[in-house]
C-alpha positions as CSV (number, residue, x, y, z in Angstrom):
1,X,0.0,0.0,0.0
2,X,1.5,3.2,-0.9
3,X,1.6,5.7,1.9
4,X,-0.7,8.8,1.6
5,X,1.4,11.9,0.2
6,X,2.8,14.4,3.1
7,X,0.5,17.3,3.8
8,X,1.7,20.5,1.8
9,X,3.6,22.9,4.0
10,X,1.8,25.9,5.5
11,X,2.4,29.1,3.6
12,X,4.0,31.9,5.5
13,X,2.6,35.0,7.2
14,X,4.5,38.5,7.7
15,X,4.5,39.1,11.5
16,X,2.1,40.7,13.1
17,X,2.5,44.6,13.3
18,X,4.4,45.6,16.3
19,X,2.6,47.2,19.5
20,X,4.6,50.3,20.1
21,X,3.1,52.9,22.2
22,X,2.2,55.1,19.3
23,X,-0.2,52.1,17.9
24,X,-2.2,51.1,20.7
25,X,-4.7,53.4,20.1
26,X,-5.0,51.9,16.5
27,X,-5.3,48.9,18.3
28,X,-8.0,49.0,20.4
29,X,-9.9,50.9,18.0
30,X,-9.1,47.8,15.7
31,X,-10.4,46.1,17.8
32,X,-13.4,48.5,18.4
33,X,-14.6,47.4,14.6
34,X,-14.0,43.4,15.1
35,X,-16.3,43.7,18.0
36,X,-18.9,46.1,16.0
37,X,-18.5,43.2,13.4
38,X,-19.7,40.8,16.3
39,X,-22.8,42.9,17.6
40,X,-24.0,43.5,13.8
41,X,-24.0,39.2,13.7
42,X,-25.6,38.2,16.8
43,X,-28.0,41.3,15.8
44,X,-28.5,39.7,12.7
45,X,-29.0,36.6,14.0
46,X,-31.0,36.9,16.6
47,X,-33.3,40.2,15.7
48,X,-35.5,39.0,14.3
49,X,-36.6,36.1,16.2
50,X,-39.3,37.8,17.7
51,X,-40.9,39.4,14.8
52,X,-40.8,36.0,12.4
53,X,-44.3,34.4,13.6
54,X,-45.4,38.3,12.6
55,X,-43.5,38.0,9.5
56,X,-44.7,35.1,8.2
57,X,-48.2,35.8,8.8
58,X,-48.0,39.0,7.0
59,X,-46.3,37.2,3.9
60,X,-48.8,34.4,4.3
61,X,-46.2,32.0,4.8
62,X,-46.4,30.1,8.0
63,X,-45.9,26.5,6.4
64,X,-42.6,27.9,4.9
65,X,-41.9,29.7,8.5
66,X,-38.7,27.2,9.7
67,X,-37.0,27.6,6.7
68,X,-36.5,31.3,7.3
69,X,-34.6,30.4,10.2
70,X,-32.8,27.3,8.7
71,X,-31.7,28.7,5.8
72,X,-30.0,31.1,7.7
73,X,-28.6,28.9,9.5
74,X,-27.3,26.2,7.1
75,X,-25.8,28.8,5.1
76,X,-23.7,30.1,8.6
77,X,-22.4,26.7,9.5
78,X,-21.2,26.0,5.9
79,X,-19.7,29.1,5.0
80,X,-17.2,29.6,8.4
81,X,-14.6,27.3,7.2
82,X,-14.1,28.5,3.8
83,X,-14.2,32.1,4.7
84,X,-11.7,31.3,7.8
85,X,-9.3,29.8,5.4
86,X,-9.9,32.4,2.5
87,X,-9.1,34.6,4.8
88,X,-5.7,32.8,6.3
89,X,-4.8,32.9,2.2
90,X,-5.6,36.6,1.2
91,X,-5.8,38.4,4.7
92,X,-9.1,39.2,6.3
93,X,-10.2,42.8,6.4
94,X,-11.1,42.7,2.5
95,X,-13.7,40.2,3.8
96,X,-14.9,41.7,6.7
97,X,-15.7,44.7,5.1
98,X,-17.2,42.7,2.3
99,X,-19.4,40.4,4.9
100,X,-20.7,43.3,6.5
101,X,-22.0,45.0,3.1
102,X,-23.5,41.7,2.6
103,X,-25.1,41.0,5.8
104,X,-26.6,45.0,5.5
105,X,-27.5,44.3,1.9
106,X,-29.4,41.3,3.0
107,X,-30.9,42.9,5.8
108,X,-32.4,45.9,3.7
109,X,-33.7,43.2,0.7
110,X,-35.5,41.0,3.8
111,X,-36.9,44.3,4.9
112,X,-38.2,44.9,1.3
113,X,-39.6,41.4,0.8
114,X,-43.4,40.7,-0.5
115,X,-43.7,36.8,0.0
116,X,-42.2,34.3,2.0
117,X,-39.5,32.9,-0.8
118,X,-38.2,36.0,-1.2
119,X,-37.7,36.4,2.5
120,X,-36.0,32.7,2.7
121,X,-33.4,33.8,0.0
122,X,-32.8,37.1,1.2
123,X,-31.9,35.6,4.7
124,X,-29.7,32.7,3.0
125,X,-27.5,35.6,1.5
126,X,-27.1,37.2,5.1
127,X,-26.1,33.9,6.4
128,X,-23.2,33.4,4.1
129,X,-22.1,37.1,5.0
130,X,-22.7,36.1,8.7
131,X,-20.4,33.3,8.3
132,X,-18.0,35.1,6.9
133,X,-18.1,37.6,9.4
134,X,-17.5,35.2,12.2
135,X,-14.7,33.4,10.3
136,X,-12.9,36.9,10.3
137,X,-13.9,38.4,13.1
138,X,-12.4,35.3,15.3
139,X,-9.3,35.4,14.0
140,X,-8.5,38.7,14.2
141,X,-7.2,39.2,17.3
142,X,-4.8,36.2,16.2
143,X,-2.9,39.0,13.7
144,X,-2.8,41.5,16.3
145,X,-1.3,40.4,19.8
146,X,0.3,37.3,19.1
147,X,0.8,36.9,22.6
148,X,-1.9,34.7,23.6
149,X,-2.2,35.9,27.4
150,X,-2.5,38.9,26.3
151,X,-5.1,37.8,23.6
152,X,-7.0,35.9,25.7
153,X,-8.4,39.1,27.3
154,X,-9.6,40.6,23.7
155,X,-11.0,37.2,23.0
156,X,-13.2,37.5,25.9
157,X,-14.4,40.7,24.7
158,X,-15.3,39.1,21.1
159,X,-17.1,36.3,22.5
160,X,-18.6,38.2,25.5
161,X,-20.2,40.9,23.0
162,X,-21.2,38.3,20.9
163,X,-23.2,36.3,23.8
164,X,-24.8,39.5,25.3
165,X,-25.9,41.2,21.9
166,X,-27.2,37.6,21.1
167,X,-29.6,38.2,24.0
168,X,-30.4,41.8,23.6
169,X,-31.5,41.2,19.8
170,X,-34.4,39.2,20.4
171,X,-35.8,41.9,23.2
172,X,-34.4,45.3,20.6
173,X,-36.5,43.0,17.8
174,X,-39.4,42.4,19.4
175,X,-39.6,46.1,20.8
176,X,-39.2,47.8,17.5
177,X,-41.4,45.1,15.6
178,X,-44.5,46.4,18.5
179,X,-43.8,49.9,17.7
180,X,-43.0,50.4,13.7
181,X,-43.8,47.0,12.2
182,X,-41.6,43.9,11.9
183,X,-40.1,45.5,7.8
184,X,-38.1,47.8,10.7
185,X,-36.8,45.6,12.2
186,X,-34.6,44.8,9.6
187,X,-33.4,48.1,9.2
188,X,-31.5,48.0,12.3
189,X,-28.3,45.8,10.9
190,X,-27.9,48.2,8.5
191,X,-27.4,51.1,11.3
192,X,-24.9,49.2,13.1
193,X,-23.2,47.7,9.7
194,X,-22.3,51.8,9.2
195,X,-20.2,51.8,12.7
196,X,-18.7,48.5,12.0
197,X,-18.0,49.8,8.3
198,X,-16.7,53.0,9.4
199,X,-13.9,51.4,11.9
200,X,-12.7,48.7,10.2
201,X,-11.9,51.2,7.2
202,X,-10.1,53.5,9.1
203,X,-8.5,51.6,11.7
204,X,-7.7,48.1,11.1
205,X,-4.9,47.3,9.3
206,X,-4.1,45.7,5.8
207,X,-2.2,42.7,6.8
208,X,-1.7,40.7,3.8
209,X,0.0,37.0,3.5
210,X,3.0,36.7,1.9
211,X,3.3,33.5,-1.0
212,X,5.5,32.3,-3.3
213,X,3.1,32.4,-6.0
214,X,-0.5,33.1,-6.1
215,X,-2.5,30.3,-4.4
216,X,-5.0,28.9,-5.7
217,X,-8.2,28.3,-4.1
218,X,-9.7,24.9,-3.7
219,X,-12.9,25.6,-5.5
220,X,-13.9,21.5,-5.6
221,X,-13.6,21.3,-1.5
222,X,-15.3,24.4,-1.0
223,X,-18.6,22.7,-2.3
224,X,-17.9,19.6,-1.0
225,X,-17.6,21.1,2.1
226,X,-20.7,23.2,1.6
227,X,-22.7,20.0,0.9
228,X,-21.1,18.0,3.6
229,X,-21.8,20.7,6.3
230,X,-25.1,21.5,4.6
231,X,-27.0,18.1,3.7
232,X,-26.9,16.7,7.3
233,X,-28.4,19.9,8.9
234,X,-31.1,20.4,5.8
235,X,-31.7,16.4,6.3
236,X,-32.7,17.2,10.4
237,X,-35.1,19.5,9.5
238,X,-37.1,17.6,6.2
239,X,-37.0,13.9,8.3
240,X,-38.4,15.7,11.6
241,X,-40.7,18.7,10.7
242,X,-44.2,18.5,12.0
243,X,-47.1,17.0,10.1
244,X,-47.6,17.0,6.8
245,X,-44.0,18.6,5.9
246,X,-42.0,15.5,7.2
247,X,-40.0,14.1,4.4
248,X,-37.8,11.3,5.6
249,X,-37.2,10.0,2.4
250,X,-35.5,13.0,1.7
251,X,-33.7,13.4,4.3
252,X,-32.2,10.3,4.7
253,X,-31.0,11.6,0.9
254,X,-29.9,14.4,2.2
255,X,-27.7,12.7,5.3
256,X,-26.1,10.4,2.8
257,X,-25.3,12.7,0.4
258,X,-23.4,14.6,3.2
259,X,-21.3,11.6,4.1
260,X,-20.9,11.1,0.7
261,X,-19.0,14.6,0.3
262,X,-17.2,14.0,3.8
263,X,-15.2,10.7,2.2
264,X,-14.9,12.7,-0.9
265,X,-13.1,15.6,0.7
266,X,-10.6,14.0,3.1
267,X,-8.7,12.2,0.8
268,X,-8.9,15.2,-2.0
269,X,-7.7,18.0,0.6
270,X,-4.6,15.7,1.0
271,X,-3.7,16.2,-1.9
272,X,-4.1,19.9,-2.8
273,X,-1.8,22.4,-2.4
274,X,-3.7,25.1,-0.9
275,X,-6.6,22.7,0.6
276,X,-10.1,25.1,1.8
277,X,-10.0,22.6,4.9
278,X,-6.2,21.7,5.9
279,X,-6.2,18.8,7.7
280,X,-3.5,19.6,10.1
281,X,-5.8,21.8,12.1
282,X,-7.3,18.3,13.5
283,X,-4.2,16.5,13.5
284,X,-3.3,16.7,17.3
285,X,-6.0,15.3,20.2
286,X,-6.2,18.3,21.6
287,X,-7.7,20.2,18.7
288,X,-10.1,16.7,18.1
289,X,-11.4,17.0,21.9
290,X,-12.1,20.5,21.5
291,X,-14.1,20.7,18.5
292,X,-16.3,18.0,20.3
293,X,-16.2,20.7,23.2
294,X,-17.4,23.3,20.8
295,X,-19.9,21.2,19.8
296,X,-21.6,20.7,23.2
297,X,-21.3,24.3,24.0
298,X,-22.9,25.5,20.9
299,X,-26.0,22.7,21.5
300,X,-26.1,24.2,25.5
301,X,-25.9,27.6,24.8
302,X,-28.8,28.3,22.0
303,X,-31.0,25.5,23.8
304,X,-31.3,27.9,27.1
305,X,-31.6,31.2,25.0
306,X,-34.2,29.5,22.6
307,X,-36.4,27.5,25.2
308,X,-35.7,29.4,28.4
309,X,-38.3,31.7,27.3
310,X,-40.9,29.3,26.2
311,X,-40.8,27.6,29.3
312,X,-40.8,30.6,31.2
313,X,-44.0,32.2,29.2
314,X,-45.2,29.0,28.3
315,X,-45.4,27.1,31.1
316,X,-45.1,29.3,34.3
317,X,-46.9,31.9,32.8
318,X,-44.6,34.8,33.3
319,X,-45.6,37.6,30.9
320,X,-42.4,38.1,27.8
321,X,-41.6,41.2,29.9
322,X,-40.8,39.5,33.0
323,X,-39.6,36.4,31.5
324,X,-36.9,38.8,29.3
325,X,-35.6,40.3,33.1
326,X,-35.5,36.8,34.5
327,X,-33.1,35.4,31.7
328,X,-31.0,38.5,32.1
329,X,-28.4,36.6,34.0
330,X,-27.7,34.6,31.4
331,X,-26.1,37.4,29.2
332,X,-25.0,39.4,31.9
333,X,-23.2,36.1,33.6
334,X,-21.0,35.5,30.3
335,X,-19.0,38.8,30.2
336,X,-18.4,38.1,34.1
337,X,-17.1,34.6,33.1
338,X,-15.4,35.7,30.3
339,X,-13.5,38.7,32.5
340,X,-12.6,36.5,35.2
341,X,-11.2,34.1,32.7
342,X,-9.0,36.4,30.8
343,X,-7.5,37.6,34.3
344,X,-6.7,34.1,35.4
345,X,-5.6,32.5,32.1
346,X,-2.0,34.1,31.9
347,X,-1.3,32.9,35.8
348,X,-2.5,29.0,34.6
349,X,0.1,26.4,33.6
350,X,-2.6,24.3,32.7
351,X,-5.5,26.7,31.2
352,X,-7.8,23.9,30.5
353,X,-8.6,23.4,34.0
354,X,-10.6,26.9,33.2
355,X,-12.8,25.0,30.4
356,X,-13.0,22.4,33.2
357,X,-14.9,24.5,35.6
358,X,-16.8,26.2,32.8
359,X,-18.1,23.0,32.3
360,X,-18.9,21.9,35.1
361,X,-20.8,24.9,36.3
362,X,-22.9,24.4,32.9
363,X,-23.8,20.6,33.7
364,X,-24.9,22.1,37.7
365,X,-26.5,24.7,35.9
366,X,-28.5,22.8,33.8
367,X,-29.1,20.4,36.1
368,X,-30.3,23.2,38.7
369,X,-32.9,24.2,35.8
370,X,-34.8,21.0,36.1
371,X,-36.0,22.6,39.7
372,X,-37.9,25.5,38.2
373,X,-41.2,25.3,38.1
374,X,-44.8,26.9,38.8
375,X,-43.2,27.6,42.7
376,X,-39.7,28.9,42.2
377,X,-38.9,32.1,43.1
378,X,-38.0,34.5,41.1
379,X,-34.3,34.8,42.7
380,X,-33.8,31.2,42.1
381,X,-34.3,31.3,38.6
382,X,-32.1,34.5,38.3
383,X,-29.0,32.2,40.1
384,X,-29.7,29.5,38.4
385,X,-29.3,31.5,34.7
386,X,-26.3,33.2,36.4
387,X,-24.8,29.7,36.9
388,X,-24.9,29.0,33.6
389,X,-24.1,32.3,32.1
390,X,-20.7,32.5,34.0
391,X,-20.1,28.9,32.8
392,X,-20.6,30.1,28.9
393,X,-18.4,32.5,29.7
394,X,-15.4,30.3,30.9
395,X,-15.7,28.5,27.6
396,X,-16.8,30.6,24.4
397,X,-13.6,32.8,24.5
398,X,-11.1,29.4,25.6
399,X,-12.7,27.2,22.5
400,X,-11.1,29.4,20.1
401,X,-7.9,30.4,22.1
402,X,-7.0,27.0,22.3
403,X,-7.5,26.4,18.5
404,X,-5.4,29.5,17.6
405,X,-3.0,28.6,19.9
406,X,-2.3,25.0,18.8
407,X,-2.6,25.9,15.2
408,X,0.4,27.4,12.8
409,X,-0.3,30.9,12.3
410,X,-0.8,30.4,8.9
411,X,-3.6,28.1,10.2
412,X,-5.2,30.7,12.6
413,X,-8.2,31.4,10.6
414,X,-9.2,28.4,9.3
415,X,-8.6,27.0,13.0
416,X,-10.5,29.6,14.6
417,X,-13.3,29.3,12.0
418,X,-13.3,25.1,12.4
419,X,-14.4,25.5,16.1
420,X,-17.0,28.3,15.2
421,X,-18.4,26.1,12.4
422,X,-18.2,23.1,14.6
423,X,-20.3,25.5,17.7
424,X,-22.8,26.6,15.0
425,X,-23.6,22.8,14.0
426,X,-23.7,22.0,18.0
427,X,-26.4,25.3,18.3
428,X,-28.5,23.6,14.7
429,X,-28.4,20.2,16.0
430,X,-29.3,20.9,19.7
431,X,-32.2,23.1,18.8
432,X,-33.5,21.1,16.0
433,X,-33.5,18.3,18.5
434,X,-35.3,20.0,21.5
435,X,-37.8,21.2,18.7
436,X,-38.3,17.9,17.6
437,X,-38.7,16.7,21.1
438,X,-41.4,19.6,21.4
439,X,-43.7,18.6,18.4
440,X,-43.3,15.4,19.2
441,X,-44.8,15.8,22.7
442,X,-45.2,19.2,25.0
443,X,-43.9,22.1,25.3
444,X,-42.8,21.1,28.6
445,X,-41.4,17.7,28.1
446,X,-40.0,18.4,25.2
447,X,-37.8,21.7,27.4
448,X,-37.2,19.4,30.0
449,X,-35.4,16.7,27.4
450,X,-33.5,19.7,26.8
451,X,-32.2,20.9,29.6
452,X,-31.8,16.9,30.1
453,X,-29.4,16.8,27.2
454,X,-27.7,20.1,28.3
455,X,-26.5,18.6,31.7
456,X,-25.7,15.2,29.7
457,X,-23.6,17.6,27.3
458,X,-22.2,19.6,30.1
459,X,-20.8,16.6,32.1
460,X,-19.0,15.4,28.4
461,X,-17.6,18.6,28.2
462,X,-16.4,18.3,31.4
463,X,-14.5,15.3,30.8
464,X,-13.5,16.5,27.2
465,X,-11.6,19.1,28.4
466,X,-10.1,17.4,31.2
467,X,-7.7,15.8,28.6
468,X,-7.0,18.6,27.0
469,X,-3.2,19.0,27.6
470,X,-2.4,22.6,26.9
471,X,1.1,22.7,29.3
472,X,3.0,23.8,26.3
473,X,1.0,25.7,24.5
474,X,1.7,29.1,25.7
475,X,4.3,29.9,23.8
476,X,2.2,31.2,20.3
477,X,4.0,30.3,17.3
């Protein structure tokens, strides 16, 4: 048997600009924009949530109403990882900037739309600018403090802004929806797109890979990587949606056509010089183990701020007001976590003992959620989301650390982008699955499955990341 041909060597990158004390405060406003980047997704993302059951009433398409969402999603998860490694090959601020005209540009056209296909597409396009905004916007602190102790404190920032403006969008959309109609509601990405616009033009810098010769992109693994991503997700929602729109035929199509393009694509980015998905990235443990952590993380984290309101309203009867101020610890808990992680990282030897106890407070946290009911108070349901707010916090900014940190710096992008694409499958697959559980049965039983699944995923992640070795790591390359 002849043995598979050695991976292609990782093309250089210049080094990272130097700190001096003139350009820090080009760095932090730098860094101003990346965040801006990461409000105008999570807006995008999450906006609208509120105002969709309105929206597709008014377009008169409620049977087509989970594809809104899905779409939006599908095209997220399979765009990261190409836009990550685009980005590794031809620098990232051209594609920031180009991911934020998209996802504004979609935005506008969704608030425009007269029927429900046109809505669908419209909201497909801004999930491939979303996922390129989160491939870029990830990895950017990678280019500028190469230092990852000192990193780890802007990464919190990312992933903290992130979290929390993924909890204020749903609220800010269902507020201006009440007031001026759900078309406005769309109108607000395009407000914040003009800040995130404005800084990254003017303040973040131009930092361009050097190559030998022009690289040449891997056009064949993009799609198969699109279609491997893709099919499985699409295939969830056809074999599982309610009634009469079940398809199982078709999605059991769909799921093999995805493992189809999987054991395509392996053996084909072996063999390419510039491959969209380099294997290396996946070729230590640690880096396995913590894309199975992302996983778990991404399925905890949107199951509590999808159906922590529904059982709230929906089964306790709070009104959405008082549900919204109830779940407030859960956004406000991950910037804590996150803040308290970034001052104890750079004293750690180990850092994954962090992701340790970020775990295991979101396996008590979860677990502490299967108390609540028609008598809790309302100070135990605020601890209880604190609990598992801080615990999000301990492990959205480490998940890509660690990847950046293991990976070549010509790898950063597409390493940082495989652990968000792997946390947005984890978020699709985990919501699908409690939704499923829902139609399926009750609102209530299906929640509690949930939050059944959440300490189950919790404890894994737990264990995970206890055999994560990261002692000699902290030295970036």
């Amino acid at each position: 048997m002849n043995a598979p041909s050695p991976e292609p060597e990782a093309p250089q990158t210049p080094p990272p600009c130097p700190k001096t004390e003139r350009s820090r405060r080009e760095l932090f406003l730098a860094m101003a924009g990346v965040a801006a980047t990461v409000v105008l997704v999570a807006f995008d993302s999450t906006i609208v949530s509120t105002s969709l059951p309105r929206v597709a009433q008014a377009l008169d398409g409620m049977a087509l109403y989970a594809w809104a969402g899905t779409g939006y999603l599908l095209a997220t998860a399979a765009s990261i990882m190409i836009f990550g490694r685009l980005g590794d090959l031809f620098g990232r601020k051209p594609l920031m900037l180009l991911s934020v005209s998209i996802v504004a540009l979609g935005s506008l056209l969704c608030g425009l739309a007269q029927n429900m296909p046109q809505l669908i597409a419209f909201r497909t396009v801004q999930g491939i600018g979303a996922g390129m905004m989160i491939a870029t916007a990830f990895a950017a602190p990678a280019d500028l403090f190469p230092d990852a102790r000192e990193r780890v404190r802007w990464m919190a920032m990312i992933s903290a802004t992130f979290a929390v403006s993924s909890g204020i969008g749903p609220v800010l959309g269902g507020a201006v929806t009440q007031a001026l109609g759900w078309r406005a509601a769309f109108f607000i990405a395009p407000v914040a797109a003009a800040v995130a616009l404005l800084l990254l033009v003017r303040h973040f810098p131009n930092m361009k890979p050097q190559h030998a010769s022009r690289p040449r992109i891997d056009w064949l693994g993009a799609a198969l990587l699109v279609v491997g991503v893709a099919a499985p997700l699409a295939a969830l929602e056809l074999a599982f949606a309610p009634g009469d729109r079940a398809h199982p035929w078709w999605g059991l199509a769909l799921a093999a056509t995805g493992v189809l393009a999987w054991w395509v694509l392996v053996p084909l980015e072996r063999r390419v010089d510039a491959p969209i998905f380099p294997l290396r990235i996946l070729a230590s443990r640690e880096s396995q183990l913590l894309n199975v952590a992302a996983v778990a993380t991404g399925a905890i984290m949107f199951i509590l701020i999808f159906y922590g309101p529904l059982l709230l309203q929906h089964e306790l009867g709070y009104t959405p007001s008082h549900a919204g101020l109830l779940m407030t610890p859960l956004v406000v808990g991950i910037p804590i976590g996150s803040l308290v992680n970034g001052r104890l990282f750079p004293r750690q030897g180990e850092p994954q003992r962090l992701m340790v106890f970020g775990s295991a407070l979101l396996a008590i946290g979860s677990g502490l959620m299967l108390t609540v009911g028609a008598g809790s108070a309302d100070l135990w349901i605020l601890l209880v989301f604190l609990i598992n707010g801080v615990g999000l916090g301990f492990m959205l900014p480490n998940l890509t650390l660690f990847m950046q940190m293991l990976a070549a710096r010509a790898d950063v992008g597409a390493a940082s982008a495989l652990v968000q694409m792997t946390r947005a499958v984890g978020s699709a697959t985990g919501t699908a699955a409690v939704g499923i559980a829902i139609t399926h049965a009750s609102v209530l039983t299906g929640v509690r499955i949930g939050l059944v699944l959440c300490l189950a995923l919790g404890l894994l992640c737990a264990l995970v990341t206890h055999n994560i070795q990261m002692k000699n790591a902290m030295s970036v390359r």
